[in-house]
GUZA-814083 format. One record per residue (C-alpha): residue in one letter; x, y, z. Coordinates in steps of 0.05 Angstrom, whole numbers, plus 5000, padded with zeros to 4 digits. Layout:
AXYZ ...
***
This chain:
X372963082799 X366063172827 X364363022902 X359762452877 X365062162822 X370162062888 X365161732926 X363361212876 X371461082867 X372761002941 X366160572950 X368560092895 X376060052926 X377159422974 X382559403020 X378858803057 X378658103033 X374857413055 X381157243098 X380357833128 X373957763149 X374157023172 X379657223219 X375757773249 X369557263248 X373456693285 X376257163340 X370157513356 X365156783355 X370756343395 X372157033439 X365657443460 X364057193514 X370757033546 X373357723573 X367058013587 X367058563647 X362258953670 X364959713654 X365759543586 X361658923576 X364958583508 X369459123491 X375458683486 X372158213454 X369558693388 X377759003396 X380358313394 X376958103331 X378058883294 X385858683316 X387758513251 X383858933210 X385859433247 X393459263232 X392359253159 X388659773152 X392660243186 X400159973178 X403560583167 X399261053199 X401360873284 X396661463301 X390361273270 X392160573287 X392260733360 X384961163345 X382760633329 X384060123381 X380960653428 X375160743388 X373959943385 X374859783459 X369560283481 X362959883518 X359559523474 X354859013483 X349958553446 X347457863420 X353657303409 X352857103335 X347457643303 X351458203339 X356158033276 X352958423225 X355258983259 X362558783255 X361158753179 X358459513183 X364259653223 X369359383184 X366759713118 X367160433151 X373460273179 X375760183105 X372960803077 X375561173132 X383260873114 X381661013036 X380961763068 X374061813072 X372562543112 X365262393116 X366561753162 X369062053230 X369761713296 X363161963326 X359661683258 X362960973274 X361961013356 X354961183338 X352960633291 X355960133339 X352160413400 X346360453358 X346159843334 X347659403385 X341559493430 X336559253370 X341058743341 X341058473412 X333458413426 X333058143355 X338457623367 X336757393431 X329357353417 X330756943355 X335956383390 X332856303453 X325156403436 X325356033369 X330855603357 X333055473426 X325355293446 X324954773382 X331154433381 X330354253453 X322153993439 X325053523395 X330153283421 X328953273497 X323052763492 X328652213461 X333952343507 X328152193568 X326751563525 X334151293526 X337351553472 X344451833489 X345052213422 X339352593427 X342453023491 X347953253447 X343553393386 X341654103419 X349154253429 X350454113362 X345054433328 X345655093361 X353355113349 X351755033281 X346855513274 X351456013320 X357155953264 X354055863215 X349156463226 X354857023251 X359256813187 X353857023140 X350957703176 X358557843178 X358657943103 X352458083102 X353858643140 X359658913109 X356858803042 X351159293068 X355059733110 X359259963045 X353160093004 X348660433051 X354560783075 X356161133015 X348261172990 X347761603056 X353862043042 X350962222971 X344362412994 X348462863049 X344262513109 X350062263147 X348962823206 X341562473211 X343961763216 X348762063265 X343262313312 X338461803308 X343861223328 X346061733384 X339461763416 X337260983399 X344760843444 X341761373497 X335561053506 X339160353504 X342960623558 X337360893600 X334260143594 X340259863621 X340660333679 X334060283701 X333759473687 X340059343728 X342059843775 X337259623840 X338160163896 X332460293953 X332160604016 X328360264077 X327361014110 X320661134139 X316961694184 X311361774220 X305162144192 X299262164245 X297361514254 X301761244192 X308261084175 X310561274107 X315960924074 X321261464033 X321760923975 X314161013964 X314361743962 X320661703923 X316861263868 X310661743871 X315362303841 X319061983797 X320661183783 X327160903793 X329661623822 X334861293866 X337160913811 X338261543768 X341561943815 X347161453822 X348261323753 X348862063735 X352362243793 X357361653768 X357061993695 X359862583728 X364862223765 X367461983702 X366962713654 X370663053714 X376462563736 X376962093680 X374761323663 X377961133726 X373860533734 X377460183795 X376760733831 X370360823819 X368560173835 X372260243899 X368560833915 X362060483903 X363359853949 X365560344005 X358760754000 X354260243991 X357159834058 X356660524091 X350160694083 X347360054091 X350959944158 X347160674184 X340960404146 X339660914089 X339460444040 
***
């Protein structure tokens, strides 16, 4: 049987079924934003709602099974209801890779989510707060000033409806997709491509996040002649955001040499940062 003949058989093989997918839906719409932390962002969240595809999937395979709840409560983070399509993507590789799908590896799933979730995100978030967020509220808040009680839960309403409503349909939508773009990529052999260029859209993402959110700045300053220059300016005159850099490399490395031991990491963090604010380096 050709390489192409197999392909086609495993793409039109379903292990996955509407229930299946609602239960995953429910979980992760009712769920995301409930045990959000910030190591991992809404990691237990996506895990939570892969539970129980994970469980059929991967019934009598405890190895894989336990793969795969590592692989799904890795950090992860993106828009509440259109960050759903990627479920659907994730679900349909998850099948493929149970049918015994070689092409479809861990690092090709971890990469899709990664890359994935930063667009999805600005996408989603743009759309619910810039569009439908902005008009539901210009209708309705000028009748609520004028007395009317219903029209202050009008926006509530709405926007729950358009939350489910919305997430239920990119979550086929997505799994629909995911299985055929999946499978067109692994017949035109370009899976190592999509690989890459997810990897380094989740780098960048990353970089964003770093620079966006990690705030670090030293108040050192020393006399030049008459002057007094400030380190922070000649820090920013070689390289933006240096400070901010250094740490979150130096807590990469942390985490490549002793392990994801968060806590301790954290820990390590507090103790610094009171430190060297108390002697005035930062």
């Amino acid at each position: 049987m050709s390489e192409i003949t197999r392909v086609d058989e495993q793409s039109t093989k379903r292990l996955i079924t509407k229930s299946d997918l609602a239960k995953a839906w429910i979980r992760w719409i009712t769920a995301v934003e409930v045990p959000v932390c910030f190591d991992r962002m809404q990691a237990l969240s996506f895990g939570f709602a892969m539970d129980p595809i994970i469980d059929k999937l991967y019934k009598d395979k405890p190895e894989e099974k336990k793969e795969a709840y590592i692989r799904h409560n890795s950090m992860f983070n993106t828009n509440c209801d259109w960050g759903s399509i990627i479920h659907g993507i994730v679900i349909s590789m998850e099948e493929q890779k149970a049918l015994g799908n070689e092409e479809i590896t861990d690092e090709t799933i971890r990469s899709i989510k990664l890359g994935l979730m930063g667009p999805i995100a600005g996408i989603g978030d743009t759309f619910d707060q810039g569009i439908v967020g902005t008009l539901v509220l210009a209708i309705f808040t000028p009748l609520a000033l004028d007395g009317a009680l219903w029209a202050a839960f009008m926006p509530l309403i709405i926007f729950l409806a358009y939350t489910f409503g919305t997430s239920w349909f990119l979550i086929n939508r997505g799994y629909e997709f995911g299985r055929k773009s999946v499978f067109t990529i692994l017949k035109s052999g370009r899976i190592q491509s999509v690989i890459k260029i997810a990897s380094i859209v989740g780098t960048f993402m990353i970089g964003c996040l770093a620079a966006n959110y990690v705030k670090i700045s030293t108040p050192l300053s020393f006399q030049s002649g008459q002057d007094v220059k400030m380190v922070q300016d000649l820090l920013n005159g070689i390289l933006p955001k240096l400070l901010p850099f250094v740490v979150t490399m130096g807590m990469y490395a942390y985490i490549q040499k002793f392990g994801a031991k968060y806590i301790r990491l954290i820990v390590i963090t507090i103790i610094a940062c009171v430190a060297l604010t108390f002697f005035g380096i930062l």
